[in-house]
C-alpha positions as a Markdown table, in Angstrom:
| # | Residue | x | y | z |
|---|---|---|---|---|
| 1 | Unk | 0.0 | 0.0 | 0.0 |
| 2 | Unk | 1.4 | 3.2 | -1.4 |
| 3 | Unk | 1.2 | 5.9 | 1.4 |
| 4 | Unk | 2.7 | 9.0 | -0.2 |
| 5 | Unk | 3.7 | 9.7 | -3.8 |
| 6 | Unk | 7.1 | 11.1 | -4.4 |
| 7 | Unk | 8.0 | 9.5 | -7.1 |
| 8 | Unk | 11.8 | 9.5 | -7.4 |
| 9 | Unk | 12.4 | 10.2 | -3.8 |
| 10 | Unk | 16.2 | 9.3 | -2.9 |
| 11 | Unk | 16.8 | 6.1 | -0.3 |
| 12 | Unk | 18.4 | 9.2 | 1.7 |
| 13 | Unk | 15.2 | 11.3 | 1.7 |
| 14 | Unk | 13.5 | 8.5 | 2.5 |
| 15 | Unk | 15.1 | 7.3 | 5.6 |
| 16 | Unk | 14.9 | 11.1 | 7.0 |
| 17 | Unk | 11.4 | 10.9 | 6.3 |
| 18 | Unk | 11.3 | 7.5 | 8.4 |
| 19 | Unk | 13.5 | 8.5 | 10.9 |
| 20 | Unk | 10.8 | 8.5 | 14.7 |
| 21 | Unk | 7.7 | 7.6 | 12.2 |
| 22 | Unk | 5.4 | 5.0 | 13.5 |
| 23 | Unk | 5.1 | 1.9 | 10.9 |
| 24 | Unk | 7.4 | 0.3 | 8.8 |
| 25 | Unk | 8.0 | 0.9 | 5.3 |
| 26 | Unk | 10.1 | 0.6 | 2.1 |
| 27 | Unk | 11.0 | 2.4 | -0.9 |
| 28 | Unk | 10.6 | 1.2 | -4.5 |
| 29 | Unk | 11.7 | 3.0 | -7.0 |
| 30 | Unk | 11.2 | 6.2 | -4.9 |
| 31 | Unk | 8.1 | 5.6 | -3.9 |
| 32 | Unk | 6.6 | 5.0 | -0.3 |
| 33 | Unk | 5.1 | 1.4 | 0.5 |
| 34 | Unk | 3.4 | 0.8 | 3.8 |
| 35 | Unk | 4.5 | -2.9 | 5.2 |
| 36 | Unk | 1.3 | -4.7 | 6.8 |
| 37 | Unk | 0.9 | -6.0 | 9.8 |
| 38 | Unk | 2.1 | -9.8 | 10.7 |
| 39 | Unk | 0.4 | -12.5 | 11.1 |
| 40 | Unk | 1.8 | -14.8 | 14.0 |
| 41 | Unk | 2.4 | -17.7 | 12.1 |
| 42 | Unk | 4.8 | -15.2 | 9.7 |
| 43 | Unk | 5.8 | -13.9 | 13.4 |
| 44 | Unk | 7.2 | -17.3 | 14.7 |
| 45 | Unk | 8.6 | -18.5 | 11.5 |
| 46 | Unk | 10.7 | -15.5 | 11.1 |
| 47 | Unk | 11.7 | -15.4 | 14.2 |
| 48 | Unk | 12.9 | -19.1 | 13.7 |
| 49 | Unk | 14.6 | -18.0 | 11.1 |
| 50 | Unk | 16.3 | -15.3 | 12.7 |
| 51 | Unk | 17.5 | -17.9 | 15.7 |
| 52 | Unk | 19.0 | -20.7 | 13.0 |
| 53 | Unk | 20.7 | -18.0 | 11.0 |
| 54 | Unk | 22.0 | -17.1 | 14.6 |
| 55 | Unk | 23.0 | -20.1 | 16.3 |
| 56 | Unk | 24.3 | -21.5 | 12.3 |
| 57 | Unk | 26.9 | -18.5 | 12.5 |
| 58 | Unk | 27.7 | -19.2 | 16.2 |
| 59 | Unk | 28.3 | -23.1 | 15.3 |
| 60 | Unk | 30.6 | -21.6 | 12.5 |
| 61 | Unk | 32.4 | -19.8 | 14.1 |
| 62 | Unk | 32.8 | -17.2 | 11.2 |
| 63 | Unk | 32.7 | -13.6 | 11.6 |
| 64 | Unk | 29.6 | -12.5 | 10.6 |
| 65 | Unk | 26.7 | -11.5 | 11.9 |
| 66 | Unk | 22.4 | -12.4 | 11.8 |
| 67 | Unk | 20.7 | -8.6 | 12.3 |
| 68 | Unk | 17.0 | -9.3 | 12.3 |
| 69 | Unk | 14.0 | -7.2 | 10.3 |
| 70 | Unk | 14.0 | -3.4 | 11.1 |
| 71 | Unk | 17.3 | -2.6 | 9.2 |
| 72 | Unk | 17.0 | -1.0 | 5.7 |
| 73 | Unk | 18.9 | -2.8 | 2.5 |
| 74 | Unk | 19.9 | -0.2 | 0.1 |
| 75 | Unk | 19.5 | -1.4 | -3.7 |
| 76 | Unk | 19.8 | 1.6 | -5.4 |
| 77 | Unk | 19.7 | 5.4 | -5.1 |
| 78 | Unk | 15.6 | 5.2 | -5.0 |
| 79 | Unk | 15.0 | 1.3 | -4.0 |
| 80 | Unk | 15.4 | 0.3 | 0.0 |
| 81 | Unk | 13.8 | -3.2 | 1.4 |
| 82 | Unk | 13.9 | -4.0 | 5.0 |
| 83 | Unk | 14.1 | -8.1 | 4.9 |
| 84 | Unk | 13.1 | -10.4 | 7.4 |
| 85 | Unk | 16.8 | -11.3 | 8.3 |
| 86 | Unk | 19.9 | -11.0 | 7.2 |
| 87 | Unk | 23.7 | -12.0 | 7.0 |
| 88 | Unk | 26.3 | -10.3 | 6.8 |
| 89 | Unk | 29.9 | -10.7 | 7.6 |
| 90 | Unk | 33.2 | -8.6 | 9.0 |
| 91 | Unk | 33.2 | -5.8 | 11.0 |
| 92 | Unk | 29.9 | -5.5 | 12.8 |
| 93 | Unk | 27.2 | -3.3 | 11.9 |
| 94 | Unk | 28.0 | 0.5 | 14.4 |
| 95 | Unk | 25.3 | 0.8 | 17.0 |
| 96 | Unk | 23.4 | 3.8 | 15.5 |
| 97 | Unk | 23.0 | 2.5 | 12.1 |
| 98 | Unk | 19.6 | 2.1 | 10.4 |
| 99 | Unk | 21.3 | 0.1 | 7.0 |
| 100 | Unk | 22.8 | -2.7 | 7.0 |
| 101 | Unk | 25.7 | -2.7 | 3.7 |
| 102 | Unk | 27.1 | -5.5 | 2.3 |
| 103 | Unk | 24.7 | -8.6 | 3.3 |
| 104 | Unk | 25.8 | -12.0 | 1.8 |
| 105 | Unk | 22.1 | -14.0 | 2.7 |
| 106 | Unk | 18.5 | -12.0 | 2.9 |
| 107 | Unk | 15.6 | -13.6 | 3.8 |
| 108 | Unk | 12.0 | -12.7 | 3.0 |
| 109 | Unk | 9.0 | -14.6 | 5.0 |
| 110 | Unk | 6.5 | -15.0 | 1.9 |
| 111 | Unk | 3.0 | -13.1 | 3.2 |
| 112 | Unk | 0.1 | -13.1 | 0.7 |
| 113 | Unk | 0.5 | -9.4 | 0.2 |
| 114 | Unk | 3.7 | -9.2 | -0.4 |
| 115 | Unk | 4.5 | -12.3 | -2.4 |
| 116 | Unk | 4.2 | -10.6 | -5.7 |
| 117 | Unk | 6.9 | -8.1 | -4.5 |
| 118 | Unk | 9.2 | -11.1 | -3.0 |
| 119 | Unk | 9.0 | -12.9 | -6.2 |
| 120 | Unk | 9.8 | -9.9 | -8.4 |
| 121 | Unk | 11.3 | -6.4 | -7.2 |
| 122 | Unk | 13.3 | -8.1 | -4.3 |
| 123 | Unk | 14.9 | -11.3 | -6.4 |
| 124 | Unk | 15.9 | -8.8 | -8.6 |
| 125 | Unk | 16.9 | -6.1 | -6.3 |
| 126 | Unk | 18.4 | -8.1 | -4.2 |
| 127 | Unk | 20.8 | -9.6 | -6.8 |
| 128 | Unk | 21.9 | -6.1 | -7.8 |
| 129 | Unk | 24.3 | -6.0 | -4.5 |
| 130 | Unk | 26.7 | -7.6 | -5.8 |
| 131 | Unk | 27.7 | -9.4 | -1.8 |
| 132 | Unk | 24.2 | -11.1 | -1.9 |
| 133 | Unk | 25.2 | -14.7 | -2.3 |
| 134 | Unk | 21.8 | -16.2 | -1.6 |
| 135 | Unk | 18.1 | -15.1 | -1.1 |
| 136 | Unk | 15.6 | -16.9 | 0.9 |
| 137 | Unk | 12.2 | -16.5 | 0.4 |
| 138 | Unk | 10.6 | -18.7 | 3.4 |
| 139 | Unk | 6.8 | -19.5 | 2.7 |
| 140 | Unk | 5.0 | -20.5 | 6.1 |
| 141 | Unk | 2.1 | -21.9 | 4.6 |
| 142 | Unk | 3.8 | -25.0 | 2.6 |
| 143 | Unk | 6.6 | -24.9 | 5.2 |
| 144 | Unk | 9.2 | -24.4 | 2.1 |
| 145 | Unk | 12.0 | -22.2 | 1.4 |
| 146 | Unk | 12.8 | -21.3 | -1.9 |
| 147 | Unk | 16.4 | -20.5 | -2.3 |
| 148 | Unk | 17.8 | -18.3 | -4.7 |
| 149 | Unk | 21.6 | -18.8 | -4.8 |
| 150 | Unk | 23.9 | -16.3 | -6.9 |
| 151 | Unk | 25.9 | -18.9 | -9.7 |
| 152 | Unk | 28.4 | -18.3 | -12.3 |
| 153 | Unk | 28.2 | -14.8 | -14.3 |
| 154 | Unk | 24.5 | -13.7 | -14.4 |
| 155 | Unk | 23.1 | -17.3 | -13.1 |
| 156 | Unk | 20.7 | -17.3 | -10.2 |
| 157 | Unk | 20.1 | -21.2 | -9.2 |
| 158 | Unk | 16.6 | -21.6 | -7.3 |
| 159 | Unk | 16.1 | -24.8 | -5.5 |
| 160 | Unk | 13.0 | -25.1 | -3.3 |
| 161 | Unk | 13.5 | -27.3 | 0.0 |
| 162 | Unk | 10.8 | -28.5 | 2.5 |
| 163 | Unk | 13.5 | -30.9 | 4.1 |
| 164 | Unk | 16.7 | -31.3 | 4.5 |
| 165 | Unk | 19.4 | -28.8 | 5.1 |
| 166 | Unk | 20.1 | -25.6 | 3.2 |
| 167 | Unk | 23.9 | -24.8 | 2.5 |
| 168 | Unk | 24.8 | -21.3 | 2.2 |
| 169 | Unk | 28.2 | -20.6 | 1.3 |
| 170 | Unk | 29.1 | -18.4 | 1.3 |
| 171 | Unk | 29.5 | -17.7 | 4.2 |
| 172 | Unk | 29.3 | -21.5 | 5.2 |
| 173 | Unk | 26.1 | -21.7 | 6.9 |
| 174 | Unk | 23.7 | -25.2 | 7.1 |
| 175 | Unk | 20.6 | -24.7 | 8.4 |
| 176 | Unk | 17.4 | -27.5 | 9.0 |
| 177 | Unk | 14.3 | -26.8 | 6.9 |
| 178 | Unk | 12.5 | -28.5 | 9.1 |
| 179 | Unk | 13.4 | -26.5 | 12.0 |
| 180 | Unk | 12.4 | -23.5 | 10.6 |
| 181 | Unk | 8.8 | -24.4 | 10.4 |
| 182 | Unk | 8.4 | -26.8 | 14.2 |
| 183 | Unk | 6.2 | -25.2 | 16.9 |
């Protein structure tokens, strides 16, 4: 849901304008979209999510770090996405920041009204960052996660997993479908 029209507003101008509002939002293509409320099964899968991408890096031992949703993603000067999770590795994020550079896994948790956007503006976007290594698009209801894994050149591989474990390397992370989606 659009929620003000300024059509080639700059991520900048954007996260001044965000800065102490109430809500969550992102910008595509410099304009304003409204993110909807959660459900709680989207709640408790992405939070599971957020713990395996945690407790994977931990087991690692690499040095990267799981920052959950509520940091920004820039794509381009008018295109900013705030995923459900993310990865990203070396120096840690400073305290104060609001984006998150550089991230080497996103995840999206798949909600009917955003699944157009997950499966279009966001694989693409995403891929533009050129550190994005994989993108996860988690989808509650089939308790699957389609993963969208950078190849050689201009390849994107997809594979879709409802068991097993998911290898993402980089950075070298495994992580249990299945324990994404237990209650």
């Amino acid at each position: 849901m659009s929620v003000q029209a300024k059509p080639g507003m700059t991520v900048d101008a954007f996260l001044a304008w965000a800065e102490g509002r109430p809500g969550r939002y992102e910008l595509i293509d410099g304009e304003i979209v409204a993110m909807s409320p959660q459900r709680a099964r989207h709640a408790r899968v992405k939070f599971r999510i957020q713990t395996a991408l945690s407790r994977a890096i931990a087991d690692a031992g690499i040095p990267c770090e799981m920052l959950p949703d509520g940091m920004t993603v820039r794509i381009d000067p008018r295109t900013a996405f705030e995923p459900d999770a993310l990865v990203r590795c070396g120096e840690p994020v400073p305290d104060d920041a609001v984006e998150a550079e550089s991230p080497v896994v996103v995840v999206e948790v798949l909600s009917p009204s955003t699944a157009s956007i997950d499966f279009s503006d966001k694989l693409d976007g995403y891929f533009q960052i050129p550190s994005v290594a994989h993108y996860l698009i988690v989808d509650p209801r089939r308790s699957a996660v389609i993963h969208h894994r950078r190849g050689d050149g201009d390849l994107i591989e997809t594979r879709i997993a409802s068991s097993g474990e998911l290898r993402l390397d980089p950075p070298g992370l495994t992580l249990s479908v299945a324990a994404l989606f237990e209650r």
